[in-house]
C-alpha positions, 0 to 999 in steps of 0.5 A: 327504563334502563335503555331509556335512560342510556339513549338519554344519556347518550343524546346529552353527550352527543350534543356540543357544549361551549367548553368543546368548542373552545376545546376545538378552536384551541385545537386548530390554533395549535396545529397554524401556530406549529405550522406557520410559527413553531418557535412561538409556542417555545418563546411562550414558556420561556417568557413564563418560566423567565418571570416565574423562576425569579420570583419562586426561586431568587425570592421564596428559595435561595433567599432569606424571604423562604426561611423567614417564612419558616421562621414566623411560623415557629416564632408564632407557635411559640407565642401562641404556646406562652400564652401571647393571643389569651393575653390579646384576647384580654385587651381587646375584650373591651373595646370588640366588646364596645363594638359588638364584634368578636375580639378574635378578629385583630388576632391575624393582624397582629400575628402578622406584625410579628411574624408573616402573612401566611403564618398569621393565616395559618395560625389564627384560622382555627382561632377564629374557629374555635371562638365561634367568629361568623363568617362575617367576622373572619371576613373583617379579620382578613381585610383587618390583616391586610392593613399590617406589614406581612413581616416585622422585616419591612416594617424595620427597613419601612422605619430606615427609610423614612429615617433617611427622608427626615420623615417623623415615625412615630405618627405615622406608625401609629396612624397607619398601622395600629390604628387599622387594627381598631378603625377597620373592624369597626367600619366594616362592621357598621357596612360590609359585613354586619352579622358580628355579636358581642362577645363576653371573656367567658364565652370564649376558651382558652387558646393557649395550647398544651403541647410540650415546647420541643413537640411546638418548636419541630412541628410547627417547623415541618408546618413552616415547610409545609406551607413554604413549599405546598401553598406559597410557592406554587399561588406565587408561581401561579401569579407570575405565569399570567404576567409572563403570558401577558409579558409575551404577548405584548400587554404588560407593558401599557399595564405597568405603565399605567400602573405607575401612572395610578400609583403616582396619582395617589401619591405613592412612589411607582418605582417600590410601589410596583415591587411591593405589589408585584414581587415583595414589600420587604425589598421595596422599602429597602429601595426606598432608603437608596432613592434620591433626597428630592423625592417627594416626601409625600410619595416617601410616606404612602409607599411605606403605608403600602408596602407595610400591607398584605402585599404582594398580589400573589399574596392577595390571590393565591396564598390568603385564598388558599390557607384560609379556604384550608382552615377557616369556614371561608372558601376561597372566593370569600376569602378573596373578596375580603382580601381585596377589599382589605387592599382597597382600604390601604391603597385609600389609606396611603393616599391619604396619608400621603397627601394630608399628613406629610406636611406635619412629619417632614 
């Protein structure tokens, strides 16, 4: 039985599998590539490195970008310790309740308002845990998520923007970002994902913890660490290293060019609308104040809807997929696709609001 078994075995491991014949071809590549063009393999990870180190260092270590990020998790943990999601939770009661959906879902959303995205995840996961929200539910709480700017700061430099332009906020403030908290969970409730129930205040526990407020200010200080330095930088690195391959080898051009083409069609500027999908919301709103007065302001408008979103990329791929597969009953592809889809509804927000709303607020 047992020799059986190892001529069995034996046979299988003989036999080739798809992965060792890339594994060979990839092989064979290497030794032409080092023969014929040695230094090309040098000018790829440098390309790599040249896109990644701008971005993870410049960005996320050098700049107030990565101390932000610590800060909104302390910022958040406090309010989580003063009682601020029970006393969400007491508002949204009644309309999620209309809604037959878990109020824990508008919880990231708001979290992210106020704080970061990656803090908002971090936090608000295991509230959604802990209110017994489905599967379903914590998808539309990440799509929900989406629809906020993932820092106070660009929301405030989005409002110094418009200011410049002549642009009216208030209308657009409460269209494009508050009433998505609302508007999304319904609509992905009545599509998407259906399997939501009502939930009653007695149903749910309390979520306001009973830490001590030096044990809350110190450990959610490491945790901002933490999640600095152990999940954002390396998805961000991560991202940057396929757009420098793609750099290298000569196909991010025609991408971007397209892109800006796209971003212009659905009337958002392509300038700040390529930072705030590749690099970073809070620095394109901050460019769009130094933009010349005869822009378009319809363009003025749907940058703001889309850079106050889940943006940038690294965010929607490697971050969200990460934090929430770490501490929600989502794994990472879950998590993913509700995250794209989240980002498809803001693009189809900011067009629309470009478009359609721009002549009242001018």
């Amino acid at each position: 039985m047992e020799k059986e078994q190892a001529r069995t075995a034996k046979t299988a491991r003989s036999r080739w599998q798809l992965i060792e014949i890339i594994g060979i071809l990839l092989v064979f590549s290497s030794l032409v590539v080092l023969l014929f063009a040695p230094n090309s393999l040098s000018k790829l990870f440098d390309t790599m490195i040249k896109e990644v180190k701008p971005v993870v260092v410049d960005i996320f270590l050098t700049s107030e970008v990565g101390i932000a990020i610590i800060v909104s998790v302390v910022v958040g943990r406090l309010l989580e310790r003063l009682g601020f999601t029970d006393g969400l939770i007491r508002l949204f009661v009644p309309i999620m309740k209309w809604f037959k959906i878990n109020p824990s879902v508008i919880i990231p959303s708001v979290y992210n308002i106020l704080g970061d995205i990656n803090a908002a995840g971090k936090i608000s996961c295991p509230i959604l845990v802990k209110a017994n929200a489905t599967k379903a539910e914590q998808k539309i709480a990440v799509a929900t998520m989406i629809q906020s700017p993932q820092s106070f700061a660009t929301f405030v430099l989005g409002l110094i923007a418009l200011t410049a332009f002549g642009i009216r906020a208030f209308p657009l403030v409460i269209l494009s970002i508050f009433m998505p908290i609302i508007v999304v969970p319904f609509l992905l409730s009545r599509t998407i994902y259906r399997d939501t129930k009502k939930v009653d205040i007695e149903e749910l526990p309390r979520f306001t913890p009973n830490t001590r407020f030096l044990n809350t200010i110190f450990s959610s200080a490491k945790e901002g660490v933490e999640l600095l330095f152990l999940i954002i930088i390396p998805a961000v690195a991560a991202v940057f290293f396929f757009i420098g391959a793609l750099k290298f080898f000569g196909l991010w051009g025609p991408i971007e060019s397209g892109l800006s083409s796209v971003l212009t069609l659905l009337s958002i500027e392509p300038g700040t609308g390529i930072v705030s999908i590749l690099a970073a919301p809070t620095l394109a709103v901050a460019q769009l104040a130094d933009l010349a007065s005869t822009i378009d302001p319809r363009l003025i408008v749907g940058s703001f809807v889309l850079a106050n979103s889940g943006l940038p990329l690294s965010v929607i791929f490697g971050q969200i997929p990460v934090t929430w597969a770490e501490t929600s009953n989502l794994n990472e592809r879950e998590a993913l696709e509700a995250a794209i889809i989240g980002m498809v509804l803001r693009f189809i927000t900011a067009c629309v609001l470009g478009y359609f709303l721009t002549p009242f607020l001018v």
